[in-house]
C-alpha positions as CSV (number, residue, x, y, z in Angstrom):
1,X,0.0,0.0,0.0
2,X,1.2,3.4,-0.8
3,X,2.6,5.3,2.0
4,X,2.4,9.0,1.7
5,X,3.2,12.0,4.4
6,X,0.0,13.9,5.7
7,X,0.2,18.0,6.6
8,X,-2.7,18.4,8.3
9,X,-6.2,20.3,7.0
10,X,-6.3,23.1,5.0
11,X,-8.8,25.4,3.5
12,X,-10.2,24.7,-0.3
13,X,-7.0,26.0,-2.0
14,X,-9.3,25.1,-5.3
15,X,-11.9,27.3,-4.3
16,X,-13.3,27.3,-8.2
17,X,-14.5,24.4,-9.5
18,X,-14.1,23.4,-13.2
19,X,-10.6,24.7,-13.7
20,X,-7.4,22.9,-13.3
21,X,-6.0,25.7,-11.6
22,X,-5.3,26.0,-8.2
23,X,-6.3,29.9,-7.4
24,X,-4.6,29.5,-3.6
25,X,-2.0,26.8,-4.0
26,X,0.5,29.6,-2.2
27,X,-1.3,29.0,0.8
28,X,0.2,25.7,1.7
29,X,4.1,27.5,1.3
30,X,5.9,27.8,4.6
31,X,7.6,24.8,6.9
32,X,6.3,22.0,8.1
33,X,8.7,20.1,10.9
34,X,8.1,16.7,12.2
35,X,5.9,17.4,14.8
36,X,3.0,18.0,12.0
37,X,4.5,15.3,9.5
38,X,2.8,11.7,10.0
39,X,3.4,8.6,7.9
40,X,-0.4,7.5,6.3
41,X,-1.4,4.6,3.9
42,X,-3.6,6.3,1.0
43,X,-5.1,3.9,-2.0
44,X,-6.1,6.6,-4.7
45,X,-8.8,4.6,-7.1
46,X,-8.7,5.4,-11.2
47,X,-12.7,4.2,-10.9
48,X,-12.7,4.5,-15.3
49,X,-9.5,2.9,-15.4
50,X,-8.2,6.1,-18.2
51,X,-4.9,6.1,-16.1
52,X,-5.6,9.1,-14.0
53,X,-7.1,9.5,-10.6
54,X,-9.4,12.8,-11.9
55,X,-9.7,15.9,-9.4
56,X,-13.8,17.0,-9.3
57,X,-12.1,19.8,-11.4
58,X,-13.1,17.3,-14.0
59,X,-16.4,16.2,-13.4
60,X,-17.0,13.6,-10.6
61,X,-13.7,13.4,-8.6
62,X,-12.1,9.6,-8.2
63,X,-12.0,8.2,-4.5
64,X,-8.6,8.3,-2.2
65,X,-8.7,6.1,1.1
66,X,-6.5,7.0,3.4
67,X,-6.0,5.2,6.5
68,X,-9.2,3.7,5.9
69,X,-11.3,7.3,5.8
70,X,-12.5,7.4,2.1
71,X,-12.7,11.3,0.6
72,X,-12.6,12.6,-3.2
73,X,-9.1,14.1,-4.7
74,X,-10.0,17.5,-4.8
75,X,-6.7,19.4,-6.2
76,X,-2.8,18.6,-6.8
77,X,0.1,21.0,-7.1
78,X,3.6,20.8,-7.3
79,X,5.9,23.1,-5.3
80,X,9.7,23.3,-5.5
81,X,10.7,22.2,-1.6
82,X,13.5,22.0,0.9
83,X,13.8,18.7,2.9
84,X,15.9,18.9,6.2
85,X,16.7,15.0,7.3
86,X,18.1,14.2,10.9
87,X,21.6,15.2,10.6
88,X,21.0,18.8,9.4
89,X,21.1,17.9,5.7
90,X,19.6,19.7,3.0
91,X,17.8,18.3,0.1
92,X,16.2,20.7,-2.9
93,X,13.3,18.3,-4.3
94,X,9.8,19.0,-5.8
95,X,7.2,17.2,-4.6
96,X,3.9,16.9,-4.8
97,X,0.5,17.5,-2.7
98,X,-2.9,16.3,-2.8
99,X,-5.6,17.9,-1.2
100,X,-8.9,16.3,-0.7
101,X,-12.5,17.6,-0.5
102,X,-12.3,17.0,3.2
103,X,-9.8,19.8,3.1
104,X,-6.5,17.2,4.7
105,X,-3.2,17.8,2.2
106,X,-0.7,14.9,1.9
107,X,2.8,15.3,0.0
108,X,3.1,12.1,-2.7
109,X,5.8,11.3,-4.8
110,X,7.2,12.5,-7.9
111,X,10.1,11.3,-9.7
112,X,13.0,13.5,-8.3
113,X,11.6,12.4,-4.6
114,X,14.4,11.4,-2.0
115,X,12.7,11.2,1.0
116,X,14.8,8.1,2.0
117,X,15.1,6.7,5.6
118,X,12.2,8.8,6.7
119,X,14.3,10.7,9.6
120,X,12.8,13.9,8.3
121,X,13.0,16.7,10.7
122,X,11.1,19.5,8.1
123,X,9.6,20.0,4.9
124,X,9.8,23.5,3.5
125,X,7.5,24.3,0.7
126,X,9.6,27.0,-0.7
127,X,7.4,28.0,-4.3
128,X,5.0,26.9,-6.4
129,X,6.0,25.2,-9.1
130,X,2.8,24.3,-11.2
131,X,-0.9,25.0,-10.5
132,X,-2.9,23.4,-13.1
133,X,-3.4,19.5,-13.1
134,X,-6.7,18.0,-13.5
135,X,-5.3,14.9,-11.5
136,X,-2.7,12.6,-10.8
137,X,-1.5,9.9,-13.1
138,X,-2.2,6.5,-11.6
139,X,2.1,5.9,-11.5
140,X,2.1,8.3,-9.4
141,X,-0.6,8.0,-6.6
142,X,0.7,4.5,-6.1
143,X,4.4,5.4,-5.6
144,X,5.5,5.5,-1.9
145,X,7.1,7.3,0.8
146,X,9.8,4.9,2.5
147,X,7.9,4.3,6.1
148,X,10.2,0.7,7.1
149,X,12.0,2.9,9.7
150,X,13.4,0.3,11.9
151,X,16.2,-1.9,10.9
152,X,15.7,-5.4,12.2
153,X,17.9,-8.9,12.1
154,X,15.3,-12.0,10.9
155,X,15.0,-14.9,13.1
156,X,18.0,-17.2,12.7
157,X,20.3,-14.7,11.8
158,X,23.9,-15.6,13.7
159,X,25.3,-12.7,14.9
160,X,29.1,-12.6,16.4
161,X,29.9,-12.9,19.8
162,X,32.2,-13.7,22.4
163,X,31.3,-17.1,22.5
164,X,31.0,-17.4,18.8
165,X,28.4,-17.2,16.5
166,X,24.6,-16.8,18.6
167,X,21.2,-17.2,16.7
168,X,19.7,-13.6,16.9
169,X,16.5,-14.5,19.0
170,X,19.0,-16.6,21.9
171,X,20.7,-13.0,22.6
172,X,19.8,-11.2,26.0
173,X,21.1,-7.4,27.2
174,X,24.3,-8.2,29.0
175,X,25.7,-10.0,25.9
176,X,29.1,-9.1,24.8
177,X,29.0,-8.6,20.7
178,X,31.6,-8.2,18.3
179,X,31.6,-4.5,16.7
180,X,34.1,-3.7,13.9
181,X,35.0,-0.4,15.6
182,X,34.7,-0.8,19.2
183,X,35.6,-4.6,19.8
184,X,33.3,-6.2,22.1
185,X,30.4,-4.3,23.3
186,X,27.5,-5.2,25.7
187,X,24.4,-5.6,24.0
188,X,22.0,-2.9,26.2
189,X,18.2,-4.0,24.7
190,X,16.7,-6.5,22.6
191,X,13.2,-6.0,21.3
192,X,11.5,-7.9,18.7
193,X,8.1,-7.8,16.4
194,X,6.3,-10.7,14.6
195,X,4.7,-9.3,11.4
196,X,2.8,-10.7,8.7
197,X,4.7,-9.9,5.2
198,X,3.7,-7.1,2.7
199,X,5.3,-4.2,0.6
200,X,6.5,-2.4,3.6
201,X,7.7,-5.5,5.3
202,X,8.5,-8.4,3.6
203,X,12.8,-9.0,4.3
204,X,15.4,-8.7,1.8
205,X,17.6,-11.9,1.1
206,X,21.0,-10.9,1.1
207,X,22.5,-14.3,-1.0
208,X,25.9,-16.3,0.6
209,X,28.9,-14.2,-1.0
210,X,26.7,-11.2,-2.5
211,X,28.0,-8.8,-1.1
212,X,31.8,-10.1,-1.5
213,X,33.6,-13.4,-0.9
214,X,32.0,-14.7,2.4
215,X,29.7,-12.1,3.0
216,X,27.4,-13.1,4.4
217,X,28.8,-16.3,4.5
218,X,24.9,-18.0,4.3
219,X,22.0,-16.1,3.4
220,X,20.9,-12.9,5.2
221,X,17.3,-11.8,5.5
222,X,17.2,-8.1,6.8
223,X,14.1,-5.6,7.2
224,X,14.2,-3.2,3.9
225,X,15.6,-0.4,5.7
226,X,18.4,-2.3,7.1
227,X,21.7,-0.9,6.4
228,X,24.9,-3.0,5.5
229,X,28.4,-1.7,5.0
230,X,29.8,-1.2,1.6
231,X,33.4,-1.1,1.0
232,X,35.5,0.0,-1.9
233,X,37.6,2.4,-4.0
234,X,34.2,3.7,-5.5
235,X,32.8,4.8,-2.5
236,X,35.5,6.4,-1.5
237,X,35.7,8.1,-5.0
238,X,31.9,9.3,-4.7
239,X,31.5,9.9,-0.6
240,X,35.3,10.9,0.3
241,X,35.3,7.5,2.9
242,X,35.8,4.1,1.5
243,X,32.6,2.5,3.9
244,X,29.5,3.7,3.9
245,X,26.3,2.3,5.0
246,X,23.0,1.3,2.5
247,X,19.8,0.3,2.9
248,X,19.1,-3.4,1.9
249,X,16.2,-2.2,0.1
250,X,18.8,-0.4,-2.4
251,X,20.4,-2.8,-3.2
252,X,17.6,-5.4,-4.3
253,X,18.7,-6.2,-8.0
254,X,22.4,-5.9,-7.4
255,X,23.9,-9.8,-8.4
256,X,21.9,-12.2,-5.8
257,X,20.2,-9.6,-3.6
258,X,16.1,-10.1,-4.3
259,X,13.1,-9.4,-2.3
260,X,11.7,-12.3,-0.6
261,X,8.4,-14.0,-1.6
262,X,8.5,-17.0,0.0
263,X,8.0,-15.3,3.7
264,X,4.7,-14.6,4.4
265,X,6.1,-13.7,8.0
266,X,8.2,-13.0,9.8
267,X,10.2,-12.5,13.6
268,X,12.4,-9.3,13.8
269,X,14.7,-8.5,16.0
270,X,16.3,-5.1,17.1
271,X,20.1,-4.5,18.4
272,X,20.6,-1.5,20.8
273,X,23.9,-0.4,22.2
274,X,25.2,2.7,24.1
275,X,26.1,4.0,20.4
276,X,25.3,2.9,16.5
277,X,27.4,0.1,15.9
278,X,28.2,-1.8,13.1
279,X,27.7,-5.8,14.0
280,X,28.8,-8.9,12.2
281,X,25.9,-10.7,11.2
282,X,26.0,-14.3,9.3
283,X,29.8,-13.3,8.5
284,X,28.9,-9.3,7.1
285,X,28.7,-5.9,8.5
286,X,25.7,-4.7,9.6
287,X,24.5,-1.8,11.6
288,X,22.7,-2.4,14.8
289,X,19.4,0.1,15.6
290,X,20.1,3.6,14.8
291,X,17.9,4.8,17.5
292,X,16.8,8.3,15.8
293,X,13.4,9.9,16.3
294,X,11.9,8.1,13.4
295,X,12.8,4.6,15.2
296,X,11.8,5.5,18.6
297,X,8.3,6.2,16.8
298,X,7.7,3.5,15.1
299,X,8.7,1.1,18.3
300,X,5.4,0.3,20.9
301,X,5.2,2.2,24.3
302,X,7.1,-0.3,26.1
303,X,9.8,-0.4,23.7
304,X,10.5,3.5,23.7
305,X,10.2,3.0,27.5
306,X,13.1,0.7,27.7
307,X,15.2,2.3,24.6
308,X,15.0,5.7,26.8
309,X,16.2,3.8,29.9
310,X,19.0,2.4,27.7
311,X,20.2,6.0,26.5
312,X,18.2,8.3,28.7
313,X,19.0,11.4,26.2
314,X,16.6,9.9,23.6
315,X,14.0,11.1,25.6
316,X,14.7,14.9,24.0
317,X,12.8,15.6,20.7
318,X,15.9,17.5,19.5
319,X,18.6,15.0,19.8
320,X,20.6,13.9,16.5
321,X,23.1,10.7,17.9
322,X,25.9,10.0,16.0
323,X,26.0,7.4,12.8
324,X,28.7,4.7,12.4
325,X,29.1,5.2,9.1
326,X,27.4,7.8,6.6
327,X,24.1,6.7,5.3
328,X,24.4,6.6,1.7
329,X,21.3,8.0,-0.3
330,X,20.1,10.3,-3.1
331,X,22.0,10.6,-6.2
332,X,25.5,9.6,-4.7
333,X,24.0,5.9,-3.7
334,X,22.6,5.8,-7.5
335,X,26.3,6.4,-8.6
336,X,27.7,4.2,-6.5
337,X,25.4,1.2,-7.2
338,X,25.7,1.7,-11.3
339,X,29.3,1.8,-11.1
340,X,29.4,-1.0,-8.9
341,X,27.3,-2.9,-11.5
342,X,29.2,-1.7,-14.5
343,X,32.5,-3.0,-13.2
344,X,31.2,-6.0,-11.6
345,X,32.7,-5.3,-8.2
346,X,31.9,-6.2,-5.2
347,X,30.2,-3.6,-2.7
348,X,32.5,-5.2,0.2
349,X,36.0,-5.3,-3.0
350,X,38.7,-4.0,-0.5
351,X,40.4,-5.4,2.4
352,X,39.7,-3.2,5.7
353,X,41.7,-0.7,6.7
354,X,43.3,-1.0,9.8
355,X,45.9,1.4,10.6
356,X,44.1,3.8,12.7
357,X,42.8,0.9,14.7
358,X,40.6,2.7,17.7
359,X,42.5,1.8,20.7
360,X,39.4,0.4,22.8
361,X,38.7,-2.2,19.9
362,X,40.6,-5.4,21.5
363,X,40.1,-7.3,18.1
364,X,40.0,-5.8,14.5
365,X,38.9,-8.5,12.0
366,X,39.4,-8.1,8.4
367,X,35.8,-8.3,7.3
């Protein structure tokens, strides 16, 4: 189901009926931060099937659903906008927005849209760029907004230890993990969520030796927002660092990476340290729970309860941690990801570096 981001209710910014244009779309302009941005499902129905889900500018407007509340697509415009994500980053993007007759506004897709990650702190609607549709092509109403949030480990993933390799779900806090950076670390909170599969959910498999030779050394299923590490000369050509960190979901269609279909559900498991780490999971780097704003929302009350006990400075709506590695996105990532494909290397194609070894990592494997 398409995800889009709501803004809240509006007055009629198509005050006149039977013209395309928009008389007030000006009206929505200004900055919206993440206190008035939700996450909604919206299913926008093309009723005569002519490819277009038709405003009431055009006769009888077609039906959108969203969250299960059913109203009639009653304008779109397109305004040039300014996204600011978590760590302060800027992003220049057009973007659309819907308005129905019940007056609530939602930003969908277009084609330049990175709204990647979801850890977005605003959305600036900085000018109108176009006024005058009559609707929205059907392509369009059923793209979506990335809402998988939370990166999560599958049942019977083997993650590295001090013991050895430990099946995900046999972890408990107190565990000492293996981090690339920071050697072994105790393992603060586990939490984990059984979900039936579906766009939004469903795991990616990671194939045995996909992402280089013995990583992962067996398969890896991984929620879609679940970052991995890529290393190589690219990345460092592209991001100024040779390891960076990409969603799974990215890389589906990369050489043996593929959504899953044979999962219809699934355990997940979440990772939480005193910092961002980046685990080894089934013989690959992996981060643990980034545990941003975005992820503290989408976790239950008694989650975010014991997350906030963990780091007790999650608890302020303001505060940014810091990332293991920079999460690759936007037009860099696409880059990256062509080139890799062009040469046929390996995302994980050089050895680690290891001479500026942090001195509180007691081991440094070559992974």
């Amino acid at each position: 189901m398409p995800t889009w981001i709501s803004l809240g209710a509006f007055a009629d910014v198509d005050p006149t009926e039977g013209s395309t244009i928009s008389e007030n779309a000006a009206d929505l302009l200004g900055t919206y931060d993440n206190t008035q941005l939700s996450f909604v499902n919206a299913v926008a129905t093309d009723t005569d099937n002519d490819g277009i889900v038709a405003t009431d500018d055009a006769g009888a407007g077609e039906p959108v659903t969203v969250d299960g509340v059913t109203s009639t697509l009653d304008s779109l415009q397109v305004y040039n906008a300014t996204v600011m994500t978590g760590d302060g980053t800027l992003q220049n993007i057009t973007v659309g927005v819907a308005q129905l007759t019940n007056g609530q506004a939602y930003i969908v897709p277009t084609d330049e849209v990175y709204l990647d990650n979801t850890n977005i702190q605003s959305i600036e609607l900085t000018s109108v760029l176009n006024d005058n549709y009559n609707g929205m092509w059907v392509a369009s109403a059923n793209r979506s907004i990335d809402n998988a949030s939370v990166v999560c480990f599958a049942s019977g993933t083997m993650i590295a230890a001090d013991t050895g390799p430990r099946a995900v779900e046999t972890l408990t806090p107190g565990d000492l993990i293996q981090t690339i950076d920071h050697g072994l670390q105790t393992l603060r909170w586990i939490g984990s969520r059984h979900v039936r599969t579906d766009e939004n959910t469903r795991p990616v498999r990671i194939a045995r030796h996909a992402l280089g030779n013995g990583c992962p050394e067996t398969d890896l299923l991984v929620s879609p927002q679940h970052r991995l590490l890529a290393r190589s000369k690219i990345a460092e050509r592209i991001f100024g660092q040779q390891e960076v960190l990409i969603a799974a979901k990215k890389l589906v269609g990369m050489n043996d990476i593929e959504w899953t279909v044979d999962v219809p559900d699934v355990t997940y498991w979440h990772l939480l340290f005193d910092r961002h780490e980046i685990v080894i999971a089934n013989g690959t780097p992996a981060e643990s729970l980034y545990s941003g704003p975005m992820a503290l929302a989408a976790m239950d009350a008694q989650a975010r309860q014991a997350m906030v006990r963990v780091n007790p400075c999650l608890d302020s709506p303001d505060v940014e941690l810091p990332r293991a590695r920079e999460f690759a996105k936007g037009r860099k990532l696409k880059s990256l990801l062509s080139r890799h494909a062009k040469n046929a290397k390996p995302l994980l194609s050089v050895p680690r570096q290891t001479s500026a070894v942090d001195p509180a990592r007691p081991t440094d494997r070559a992974i």
